[in-house]
PyMOL commands that place a pseudoatom at each C-alpha (Angstrom):
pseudoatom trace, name=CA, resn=UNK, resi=1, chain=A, elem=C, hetatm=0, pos=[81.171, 71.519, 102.341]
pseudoatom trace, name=CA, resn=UNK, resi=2, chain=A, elem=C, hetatm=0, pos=[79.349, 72.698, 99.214]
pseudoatom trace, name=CA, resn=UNK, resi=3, chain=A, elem=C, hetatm=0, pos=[80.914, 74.924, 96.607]
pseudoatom trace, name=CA, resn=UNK, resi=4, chain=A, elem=C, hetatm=0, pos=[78.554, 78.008, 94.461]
pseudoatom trace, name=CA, resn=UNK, resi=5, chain=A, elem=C, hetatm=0, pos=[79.416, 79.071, 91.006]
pseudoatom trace, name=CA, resn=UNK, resi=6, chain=A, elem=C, hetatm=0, pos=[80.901, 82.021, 90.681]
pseudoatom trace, name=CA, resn=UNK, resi=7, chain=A, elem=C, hetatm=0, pos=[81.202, 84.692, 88.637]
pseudoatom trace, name=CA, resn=UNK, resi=8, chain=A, elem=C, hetatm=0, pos=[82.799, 84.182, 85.691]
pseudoatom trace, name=CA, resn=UNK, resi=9, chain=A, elem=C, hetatm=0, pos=[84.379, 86.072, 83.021]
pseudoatom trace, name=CA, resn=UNK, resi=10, chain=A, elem=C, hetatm=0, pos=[81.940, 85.024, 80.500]
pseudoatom trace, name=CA, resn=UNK, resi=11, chain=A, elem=C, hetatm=0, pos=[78.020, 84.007, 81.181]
pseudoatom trace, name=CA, resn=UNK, resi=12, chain=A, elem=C, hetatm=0, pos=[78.599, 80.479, 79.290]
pseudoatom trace, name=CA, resn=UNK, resi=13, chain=A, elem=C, hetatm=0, pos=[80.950, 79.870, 81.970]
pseudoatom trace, name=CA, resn=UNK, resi=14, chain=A, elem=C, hetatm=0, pos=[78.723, 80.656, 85.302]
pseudoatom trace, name=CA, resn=UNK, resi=15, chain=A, elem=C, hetatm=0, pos=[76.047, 78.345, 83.464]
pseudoatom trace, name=CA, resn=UNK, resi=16, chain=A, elem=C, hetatm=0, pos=[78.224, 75.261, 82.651]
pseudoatom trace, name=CA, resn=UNK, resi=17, chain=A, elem=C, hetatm=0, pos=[80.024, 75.781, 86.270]
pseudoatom trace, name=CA, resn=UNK, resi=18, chain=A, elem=C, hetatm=0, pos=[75.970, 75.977, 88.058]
pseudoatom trace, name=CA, resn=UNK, resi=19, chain=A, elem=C, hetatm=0, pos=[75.106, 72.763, 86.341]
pseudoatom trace, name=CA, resn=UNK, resi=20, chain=A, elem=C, hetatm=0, pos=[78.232, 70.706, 87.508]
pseudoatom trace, name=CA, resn=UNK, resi=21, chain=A, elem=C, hetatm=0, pos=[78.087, 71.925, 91.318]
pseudoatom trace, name=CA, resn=UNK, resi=22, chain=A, elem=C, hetatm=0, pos=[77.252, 68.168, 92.288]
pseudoatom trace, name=CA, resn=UNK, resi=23, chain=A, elem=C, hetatm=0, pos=[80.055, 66.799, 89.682]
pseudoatom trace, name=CA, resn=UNK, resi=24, chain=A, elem=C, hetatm=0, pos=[83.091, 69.164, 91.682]
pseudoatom trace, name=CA, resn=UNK, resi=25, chain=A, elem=C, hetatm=0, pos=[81.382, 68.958, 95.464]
pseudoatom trace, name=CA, resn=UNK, resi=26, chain=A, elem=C, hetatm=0, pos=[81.607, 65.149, 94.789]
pseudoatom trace, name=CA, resn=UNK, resi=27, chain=A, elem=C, hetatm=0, pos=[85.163, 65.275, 93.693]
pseudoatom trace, name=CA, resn=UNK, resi=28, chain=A, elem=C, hetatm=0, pos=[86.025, 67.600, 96.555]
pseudoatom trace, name=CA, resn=UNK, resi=29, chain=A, elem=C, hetatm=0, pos=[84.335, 65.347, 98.871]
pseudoatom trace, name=CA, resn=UNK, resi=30, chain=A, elem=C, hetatm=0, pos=[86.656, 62.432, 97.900]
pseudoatom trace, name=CA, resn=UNK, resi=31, chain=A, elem=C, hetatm=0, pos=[89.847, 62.974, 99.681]
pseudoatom trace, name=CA, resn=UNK, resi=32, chain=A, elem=C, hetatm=0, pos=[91.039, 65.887, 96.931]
pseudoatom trace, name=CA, resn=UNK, resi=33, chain=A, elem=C, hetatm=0, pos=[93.221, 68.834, 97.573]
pseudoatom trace, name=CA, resn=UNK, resi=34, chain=A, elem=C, hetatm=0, pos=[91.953, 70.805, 95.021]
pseudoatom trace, name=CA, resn=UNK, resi=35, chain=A, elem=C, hetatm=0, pos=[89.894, 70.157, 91.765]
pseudoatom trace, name=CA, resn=UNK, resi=36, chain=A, elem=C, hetatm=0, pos=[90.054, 71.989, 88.496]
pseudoatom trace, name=CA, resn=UNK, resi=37, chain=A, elem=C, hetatm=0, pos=[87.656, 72.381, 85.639]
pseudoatom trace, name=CA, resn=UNK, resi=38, chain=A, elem=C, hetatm=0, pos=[89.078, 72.975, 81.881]
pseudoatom trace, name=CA, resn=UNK, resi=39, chain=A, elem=C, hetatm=0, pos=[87.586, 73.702, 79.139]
pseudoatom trace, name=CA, resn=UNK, resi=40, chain=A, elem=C, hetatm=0, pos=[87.918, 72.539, 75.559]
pseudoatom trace, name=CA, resn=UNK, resi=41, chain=A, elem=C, hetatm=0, pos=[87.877, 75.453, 73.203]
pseudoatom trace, name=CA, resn=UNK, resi=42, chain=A, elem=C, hetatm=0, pos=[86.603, 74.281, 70.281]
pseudoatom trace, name=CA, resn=UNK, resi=43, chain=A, elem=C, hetatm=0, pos=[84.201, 72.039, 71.481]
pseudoatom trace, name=CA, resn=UNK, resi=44, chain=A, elem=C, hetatm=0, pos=[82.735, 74.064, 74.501]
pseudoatom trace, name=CA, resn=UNK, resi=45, chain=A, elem=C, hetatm=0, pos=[82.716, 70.706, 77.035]
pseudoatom trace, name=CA, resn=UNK, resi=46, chain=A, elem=C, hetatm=0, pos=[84.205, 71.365, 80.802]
pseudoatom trace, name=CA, resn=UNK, resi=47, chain=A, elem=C, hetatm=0, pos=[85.659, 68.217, 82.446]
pseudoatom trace, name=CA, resn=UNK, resi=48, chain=A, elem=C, hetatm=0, pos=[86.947, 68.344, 86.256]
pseudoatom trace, name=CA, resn=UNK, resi=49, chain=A, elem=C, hetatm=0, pos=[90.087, 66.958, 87.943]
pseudoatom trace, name=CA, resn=UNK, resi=50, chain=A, elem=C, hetatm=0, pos=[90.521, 66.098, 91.077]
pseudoatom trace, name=CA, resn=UNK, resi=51, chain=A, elem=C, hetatm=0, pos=[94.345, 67.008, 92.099]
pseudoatom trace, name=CA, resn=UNK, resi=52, chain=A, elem=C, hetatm=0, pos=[96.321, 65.184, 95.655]
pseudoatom trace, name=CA, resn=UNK, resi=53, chain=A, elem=C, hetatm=0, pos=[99.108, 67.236, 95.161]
pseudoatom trace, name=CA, resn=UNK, resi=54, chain=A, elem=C, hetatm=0, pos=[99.264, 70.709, 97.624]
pseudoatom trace, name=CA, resn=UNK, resi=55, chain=A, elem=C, hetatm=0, pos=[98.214, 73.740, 96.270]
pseudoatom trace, name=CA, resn=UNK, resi=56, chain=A, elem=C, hetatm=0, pos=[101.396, 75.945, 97.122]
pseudoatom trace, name=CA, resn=UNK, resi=57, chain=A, elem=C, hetatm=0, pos=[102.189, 79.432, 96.618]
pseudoatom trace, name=CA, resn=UNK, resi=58, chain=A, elem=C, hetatm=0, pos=[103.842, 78.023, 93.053]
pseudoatom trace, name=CA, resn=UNK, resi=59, chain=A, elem=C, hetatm=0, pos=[101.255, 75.914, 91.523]
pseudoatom trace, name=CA, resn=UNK, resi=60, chain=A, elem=C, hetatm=0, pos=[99.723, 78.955, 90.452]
pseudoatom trace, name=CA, resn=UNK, resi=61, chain=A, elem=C, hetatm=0, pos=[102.443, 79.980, 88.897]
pseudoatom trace, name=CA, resn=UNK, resi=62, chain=A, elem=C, hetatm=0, pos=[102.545, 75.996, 87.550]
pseudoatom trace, name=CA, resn=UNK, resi=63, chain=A, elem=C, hetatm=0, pos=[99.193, 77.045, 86.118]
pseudoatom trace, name=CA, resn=UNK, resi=64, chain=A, elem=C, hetatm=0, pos=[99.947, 80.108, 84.226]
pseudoatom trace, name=CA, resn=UNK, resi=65, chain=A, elem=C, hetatm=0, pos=[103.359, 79.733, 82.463]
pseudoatom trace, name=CA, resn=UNK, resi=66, chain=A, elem=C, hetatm=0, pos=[104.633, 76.164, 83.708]
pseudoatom trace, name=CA, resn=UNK, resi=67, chain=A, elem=C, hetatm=0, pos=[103.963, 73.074, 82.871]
pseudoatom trace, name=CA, resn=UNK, resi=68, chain=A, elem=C, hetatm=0, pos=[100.141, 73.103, 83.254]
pseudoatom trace, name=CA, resn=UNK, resi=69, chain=A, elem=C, hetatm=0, pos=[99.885, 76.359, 81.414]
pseudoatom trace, name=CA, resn=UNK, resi=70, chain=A, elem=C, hetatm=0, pos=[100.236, 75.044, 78.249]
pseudoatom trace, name=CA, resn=UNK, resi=71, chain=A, elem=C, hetatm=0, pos=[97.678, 73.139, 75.725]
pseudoatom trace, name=CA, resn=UNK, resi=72, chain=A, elem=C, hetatm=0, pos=[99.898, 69.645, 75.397]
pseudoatom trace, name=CA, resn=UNK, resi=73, chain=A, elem=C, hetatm=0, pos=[99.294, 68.968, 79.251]
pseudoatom trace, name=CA, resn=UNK, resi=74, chain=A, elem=C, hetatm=0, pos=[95.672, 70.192, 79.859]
pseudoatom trace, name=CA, resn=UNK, resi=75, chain=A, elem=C, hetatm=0, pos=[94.840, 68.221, 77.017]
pseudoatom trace, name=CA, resn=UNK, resi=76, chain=A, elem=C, hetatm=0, pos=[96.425, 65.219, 78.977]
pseudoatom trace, name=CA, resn=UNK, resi=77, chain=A, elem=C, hetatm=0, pos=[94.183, 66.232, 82.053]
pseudoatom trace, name=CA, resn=UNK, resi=78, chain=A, elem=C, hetatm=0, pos=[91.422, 67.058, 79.829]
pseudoatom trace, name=CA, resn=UNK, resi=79, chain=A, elem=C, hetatm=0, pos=[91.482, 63.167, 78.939]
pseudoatom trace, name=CA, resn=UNK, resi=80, chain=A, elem=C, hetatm=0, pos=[92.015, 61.864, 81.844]
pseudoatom trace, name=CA, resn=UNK, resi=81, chain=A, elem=C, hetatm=0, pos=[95.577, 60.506, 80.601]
pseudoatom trace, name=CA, resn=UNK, resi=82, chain=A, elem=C, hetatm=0, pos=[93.893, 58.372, 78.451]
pseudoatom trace, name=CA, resn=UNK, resi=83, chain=A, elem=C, hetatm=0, pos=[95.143, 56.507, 75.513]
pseudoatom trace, name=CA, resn=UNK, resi=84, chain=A, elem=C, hetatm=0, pos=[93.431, 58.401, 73.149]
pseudoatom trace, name=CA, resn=UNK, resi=85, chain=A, elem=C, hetatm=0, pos=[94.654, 61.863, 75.072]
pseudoatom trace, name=CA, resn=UNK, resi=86, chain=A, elem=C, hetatm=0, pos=[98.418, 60.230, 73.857]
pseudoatom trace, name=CA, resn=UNK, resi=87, chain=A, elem=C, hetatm=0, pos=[96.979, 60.229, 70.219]
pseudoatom trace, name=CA, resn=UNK, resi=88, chain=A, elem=C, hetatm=0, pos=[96.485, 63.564, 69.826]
pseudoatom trace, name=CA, resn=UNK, resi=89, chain=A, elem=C, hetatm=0, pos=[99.474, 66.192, 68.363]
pseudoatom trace, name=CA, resn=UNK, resi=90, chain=A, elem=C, hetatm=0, pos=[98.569, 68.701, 70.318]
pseudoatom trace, name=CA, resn=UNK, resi=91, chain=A, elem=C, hetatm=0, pos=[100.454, 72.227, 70.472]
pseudoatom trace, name=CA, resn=UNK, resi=92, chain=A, elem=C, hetatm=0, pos=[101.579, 73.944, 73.729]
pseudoatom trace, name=CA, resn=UNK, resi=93, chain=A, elem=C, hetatm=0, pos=[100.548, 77.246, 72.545]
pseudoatom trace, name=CA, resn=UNK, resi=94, chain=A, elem=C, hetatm=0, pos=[97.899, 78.065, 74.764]
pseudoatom trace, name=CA, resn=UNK, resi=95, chain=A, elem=C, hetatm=0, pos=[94.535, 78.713, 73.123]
pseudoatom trace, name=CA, resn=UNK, resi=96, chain=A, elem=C, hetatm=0, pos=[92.917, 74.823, 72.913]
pseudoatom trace, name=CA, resn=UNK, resi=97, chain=A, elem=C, hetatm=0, pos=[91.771, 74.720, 76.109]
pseudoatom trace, name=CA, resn=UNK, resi=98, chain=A, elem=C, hetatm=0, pos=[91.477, 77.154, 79.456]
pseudoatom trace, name=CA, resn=UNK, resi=99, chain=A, elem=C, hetatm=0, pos=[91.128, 76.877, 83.219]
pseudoatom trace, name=CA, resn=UNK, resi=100, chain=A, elem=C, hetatm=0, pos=[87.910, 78.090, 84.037]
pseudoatom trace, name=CA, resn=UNK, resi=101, chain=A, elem=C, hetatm=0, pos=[87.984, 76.947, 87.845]
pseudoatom trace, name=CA, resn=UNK, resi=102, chain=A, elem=C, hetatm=0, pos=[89.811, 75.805, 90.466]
pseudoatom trace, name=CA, resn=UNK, resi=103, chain=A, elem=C, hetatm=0, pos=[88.057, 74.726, 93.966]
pseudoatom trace, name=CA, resn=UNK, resi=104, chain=A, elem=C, hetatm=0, pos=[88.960, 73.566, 97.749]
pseudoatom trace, name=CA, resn=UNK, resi=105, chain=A, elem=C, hetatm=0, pos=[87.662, 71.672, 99.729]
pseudoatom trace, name=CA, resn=UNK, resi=106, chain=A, elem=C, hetatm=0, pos=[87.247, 74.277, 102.262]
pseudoatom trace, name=CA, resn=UNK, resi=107, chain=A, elem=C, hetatm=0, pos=[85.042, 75.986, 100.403]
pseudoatom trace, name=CA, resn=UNK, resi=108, chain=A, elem=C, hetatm=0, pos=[87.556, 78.675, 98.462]
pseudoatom trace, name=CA, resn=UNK, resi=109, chain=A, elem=C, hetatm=0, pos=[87.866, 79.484, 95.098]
pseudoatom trace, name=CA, resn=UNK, resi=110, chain=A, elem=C, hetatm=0, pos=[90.143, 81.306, 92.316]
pseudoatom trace, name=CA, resn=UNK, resi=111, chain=A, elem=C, hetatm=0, pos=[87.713, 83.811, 91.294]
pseudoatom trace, name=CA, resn=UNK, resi=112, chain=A, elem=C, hetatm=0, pos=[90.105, 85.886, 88.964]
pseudoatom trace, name=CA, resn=UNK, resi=113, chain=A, elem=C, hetatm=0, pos=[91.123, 83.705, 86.458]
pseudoatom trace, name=CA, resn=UNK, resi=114, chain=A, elem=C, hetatm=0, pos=[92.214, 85.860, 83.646]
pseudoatom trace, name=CA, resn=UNK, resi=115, chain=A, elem=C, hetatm=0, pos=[95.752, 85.476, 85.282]
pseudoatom trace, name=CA, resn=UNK, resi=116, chain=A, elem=C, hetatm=0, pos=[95.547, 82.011, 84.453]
pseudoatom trace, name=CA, resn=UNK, resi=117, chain=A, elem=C, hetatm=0, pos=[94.634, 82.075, 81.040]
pseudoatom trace, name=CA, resn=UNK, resi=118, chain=A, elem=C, hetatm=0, pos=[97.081, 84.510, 79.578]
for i in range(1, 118): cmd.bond("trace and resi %d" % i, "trace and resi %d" % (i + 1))
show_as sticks, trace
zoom trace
């Protein structure tokens, strides 16, 4: 199983997403259901997530407007639910940080994710 970067919505993206190929196969490769990459806005850095939970036809949906659509918990994920990520006053509105991937381990991909990020 091997994943390729895909086309992004923006060029910075594809780049970052090429050079951390190893970084998301390994995490696929480690008993994952599904790993996600966000991205901190202000600061440009990607960090990945490996997820156990199934990816159902409402995570997506979990993604977009629920609970994982918002900054306060990708910020949480972002730091690995660290104590420093518990520090932070961080607002759920949205614009801190964005989804830029999400990957299987069979190989498959969210390609559009615009839909996410709204």
């Amino acid at each position: 199983m091997s994943i390729t970067p895909f086309h992004c919505h923006h060029p910075l993206e594809f780049v970052l997403l090429q050079e951390h190929a190893d970084a998301i196969n390994a995490l696929l490769l480690s008993g994952t259901t599904y790993v996600t990459g966000i991205r901190n806005n202000e600061t440009g850095e990607v960090r990945f997530h490996a997820w156990k939970s199934e990816w159902e036809e409402s995570t997506l949906g979990w993604w977009n407007v629920g609970n994982m659509g918002c900054d306060c918990n990708r910020h949480l994920i972002f730091y690995d639910y660290t104590e420093e990520s518990y520090n932070d006053d961080v607002s759920c509105d949205g614009e801190r940080y964005t989804l830029v991937g999400v990957w299987f381990p069979d190989g498959g991909d969210i390609r559009d994710l615009l839909e996410l990020n709204e």
